[in-house]
Legacy VTK file of the C-alpha trace (Angstrom):
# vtk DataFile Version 3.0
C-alpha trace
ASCII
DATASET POLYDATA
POINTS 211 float
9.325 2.386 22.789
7.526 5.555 22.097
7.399 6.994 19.262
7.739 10.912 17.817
4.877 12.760 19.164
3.298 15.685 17.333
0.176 17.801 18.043
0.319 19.880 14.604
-2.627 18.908 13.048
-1.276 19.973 9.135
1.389 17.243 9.872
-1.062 14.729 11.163
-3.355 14.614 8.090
-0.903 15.638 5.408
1.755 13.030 6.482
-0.818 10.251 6.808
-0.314 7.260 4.534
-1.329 3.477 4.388
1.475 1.438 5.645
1.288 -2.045 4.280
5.103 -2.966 6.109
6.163 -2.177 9.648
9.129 -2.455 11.334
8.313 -5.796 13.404
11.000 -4.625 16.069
8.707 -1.702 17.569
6.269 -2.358 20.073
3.414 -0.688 21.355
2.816 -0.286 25.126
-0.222 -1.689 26.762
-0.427 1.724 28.159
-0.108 4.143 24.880
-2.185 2.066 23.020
-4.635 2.659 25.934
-3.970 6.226 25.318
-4.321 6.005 21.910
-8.025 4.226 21.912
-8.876 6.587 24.414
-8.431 9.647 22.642
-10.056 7.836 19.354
-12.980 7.041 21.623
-13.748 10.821 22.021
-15.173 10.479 18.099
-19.144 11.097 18.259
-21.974 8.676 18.225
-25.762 8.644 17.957
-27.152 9.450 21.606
-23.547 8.968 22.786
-23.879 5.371 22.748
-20.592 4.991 21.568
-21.279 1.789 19.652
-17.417 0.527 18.670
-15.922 -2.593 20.300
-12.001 -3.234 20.074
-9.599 -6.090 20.089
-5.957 -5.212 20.025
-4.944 -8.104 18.375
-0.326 -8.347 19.075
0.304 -11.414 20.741
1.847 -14.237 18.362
-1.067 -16.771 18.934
-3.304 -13.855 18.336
-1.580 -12.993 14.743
-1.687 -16.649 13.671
-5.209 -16.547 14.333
-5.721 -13.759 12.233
-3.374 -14.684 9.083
-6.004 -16.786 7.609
-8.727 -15.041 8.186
-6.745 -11.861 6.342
-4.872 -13.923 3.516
-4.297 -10.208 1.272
-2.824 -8.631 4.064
-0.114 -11.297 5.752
2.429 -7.839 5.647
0.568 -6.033 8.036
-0.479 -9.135 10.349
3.058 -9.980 10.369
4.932 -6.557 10.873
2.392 -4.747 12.825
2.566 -3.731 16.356
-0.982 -4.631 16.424
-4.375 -5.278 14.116
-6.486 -3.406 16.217
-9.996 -5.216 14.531
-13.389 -2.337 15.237
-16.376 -4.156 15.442
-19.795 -2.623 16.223
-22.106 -3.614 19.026
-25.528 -3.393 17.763
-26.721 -4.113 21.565
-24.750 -0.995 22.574
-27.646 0.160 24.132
-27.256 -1.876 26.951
-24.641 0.418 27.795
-26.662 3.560 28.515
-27.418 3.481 32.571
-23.305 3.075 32.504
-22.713 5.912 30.650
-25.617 8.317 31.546
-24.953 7.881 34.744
-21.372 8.460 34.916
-22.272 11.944 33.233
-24.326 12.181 36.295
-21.821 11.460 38.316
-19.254 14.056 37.087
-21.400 17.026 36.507
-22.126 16.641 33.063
-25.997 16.172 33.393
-28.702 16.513 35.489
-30.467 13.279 37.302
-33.667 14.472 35.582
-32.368 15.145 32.191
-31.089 11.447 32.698
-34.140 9.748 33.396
-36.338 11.696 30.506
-33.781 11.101 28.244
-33.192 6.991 29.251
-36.782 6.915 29.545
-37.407 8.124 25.559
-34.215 6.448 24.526
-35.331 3.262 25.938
-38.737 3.736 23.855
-36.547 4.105 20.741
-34.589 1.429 20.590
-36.915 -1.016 21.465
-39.252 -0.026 18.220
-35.621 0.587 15.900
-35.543 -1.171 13.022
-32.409 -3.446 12.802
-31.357 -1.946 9.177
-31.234 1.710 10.701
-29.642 0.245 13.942
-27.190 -1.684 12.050
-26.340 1.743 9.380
-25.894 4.026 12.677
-23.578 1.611 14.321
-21.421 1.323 11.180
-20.947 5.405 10.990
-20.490 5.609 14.330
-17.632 2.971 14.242
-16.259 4.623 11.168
-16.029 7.550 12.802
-14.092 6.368 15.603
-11.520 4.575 13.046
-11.092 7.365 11.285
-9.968 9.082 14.900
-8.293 6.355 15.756
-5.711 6.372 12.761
-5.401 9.884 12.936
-4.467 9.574 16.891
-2.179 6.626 16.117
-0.315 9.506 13.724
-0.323 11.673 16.352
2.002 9.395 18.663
4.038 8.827 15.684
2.851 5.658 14.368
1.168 4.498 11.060
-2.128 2.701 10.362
-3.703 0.901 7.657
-7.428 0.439 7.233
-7.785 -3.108 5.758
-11.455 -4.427 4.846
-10.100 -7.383 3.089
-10.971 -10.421 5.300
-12.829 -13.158 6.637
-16.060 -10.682 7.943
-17.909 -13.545 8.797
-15.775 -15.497 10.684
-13.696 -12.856 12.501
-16.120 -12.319 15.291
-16.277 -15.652 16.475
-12.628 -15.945 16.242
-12.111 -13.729 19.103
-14.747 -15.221 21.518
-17.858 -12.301 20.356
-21.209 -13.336 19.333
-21.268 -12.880 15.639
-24.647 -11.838 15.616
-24.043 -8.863 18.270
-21.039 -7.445 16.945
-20.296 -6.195 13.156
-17.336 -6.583 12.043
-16.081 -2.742 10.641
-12.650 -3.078 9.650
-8.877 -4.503 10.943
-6.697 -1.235 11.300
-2.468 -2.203 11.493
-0.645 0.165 13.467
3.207 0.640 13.854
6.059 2.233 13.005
6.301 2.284 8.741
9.150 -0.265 7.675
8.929 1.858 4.175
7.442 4.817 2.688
3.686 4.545 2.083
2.368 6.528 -1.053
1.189 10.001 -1.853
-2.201 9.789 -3.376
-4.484 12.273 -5.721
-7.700 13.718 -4.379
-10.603 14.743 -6.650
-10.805 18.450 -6.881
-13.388 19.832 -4.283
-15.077 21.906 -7.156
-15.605 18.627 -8.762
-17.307 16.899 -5.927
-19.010 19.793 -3.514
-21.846 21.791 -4.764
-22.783 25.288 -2.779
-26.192 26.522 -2.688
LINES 1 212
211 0 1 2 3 4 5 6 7 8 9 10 11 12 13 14 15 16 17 18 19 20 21 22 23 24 25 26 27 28 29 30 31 32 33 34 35 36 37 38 39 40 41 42 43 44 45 46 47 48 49 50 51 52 53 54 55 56 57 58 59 60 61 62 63 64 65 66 67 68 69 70 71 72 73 74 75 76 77 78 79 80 81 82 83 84 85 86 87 88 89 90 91 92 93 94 95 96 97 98 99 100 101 102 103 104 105 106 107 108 109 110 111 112 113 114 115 116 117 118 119 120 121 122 123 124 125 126 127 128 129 130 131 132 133 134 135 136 137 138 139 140 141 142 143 144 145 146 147 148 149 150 151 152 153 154 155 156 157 158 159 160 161 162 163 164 165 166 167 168 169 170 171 172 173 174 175 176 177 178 179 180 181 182 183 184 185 186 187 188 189 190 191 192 193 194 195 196 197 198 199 200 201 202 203 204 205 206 207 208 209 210
């Protein structure tokens, strides 16, 4: 089933709200959620590296692993097309020759460019302490949520960012080395079972300063 598809950005951010209980009936496609990460994925990242890591998390054996792990949020697990859980890959350097390459490949850079800029990358992450590495993979992957939900809108679904849950045991959970990948947040998607809440923003005059 696919859902009501807008482009009109106003709508997109205006109408977004955290859905806590989906209608358990509607499923997400393999292939729109595919869409849907995809078009999250063009968020930015330091160097490109594109740090965030994804597990779609829909099947029933998948859920039950999840409901203990998230014991505040059993009304998402449960009603949820999918807890899509972002983790960040603090190795995601090892990714680099991939991704350089294919911009080779398409046009995007120059094979010299490439090489200087692997070359000086490669001499910066080796010295990069793991705080910094660890605080630039977290943005990054907060970025990319932050896409994501608003892309999940978009097709005409509803999200919830959820950072109530077992952190340190949700890695290993799902098969990834704990101490490679941070967990970021879970993020429920769907179709909204009931209407989620307007909420009040601070003033901009009250928080921004212009100089």
């Amino acid at each position: 089933m696919n859902a009501t598809q807008t482009n009109d950005f106003t709508s997109i951010i205006t109408g977004r709200r955290s859905i806590r209980k989906y209608d358990s009936s509607v499923k997400i496609s393999k292939e729109e959620m595919t869409e849907i990460l995809t078009e999250a994925t063009l968020a930015p990242s330091s160097v490109n590296m594109q740090p965030w890591r994804f597990i779609v998390i829909e099947s029933a054996e998948g859920k039950s692993k999840l409901a203990p792990l998230a014991k505040f949020n059993q009304i998402q697990v449960e009603t949820s097309s999918a807890v899509i859980a972002v983790f960040g890959d603090l190795n995601n350097f090892d990714y680099a020759e991939e991704i350089y390459g294919a911009a080779v490949e398409r046009g995007l850079m120059p094979a010299d460019v490439k090489e200087r800029q692997l070359t000086a990358l490669a001499g910066h992450f080796s010295t990069l302490p793991a705080d910094v590495n660890k605080d630039t993979v977290l943005i990054d992957a907060g970025l990319v949520s932050m896409q994501l939900m608003l892309a999940a809108r978009a097709h005409g679904y509803d999200t919830n960012p959820i950072g109530g849950y077992e952190k340190d045991r949700i890695a290993e959970a799902y098969g990834l080395d704990k101490e490679r990948y941070i967990p970021v947040m879970l993020i429920s998607i769907g179709k909204a079972a009931e209407e989620g809440y307007a909420s009040v923003r601070l003033p901009i005059d009250k928080i921004t300063d212009w100089k």
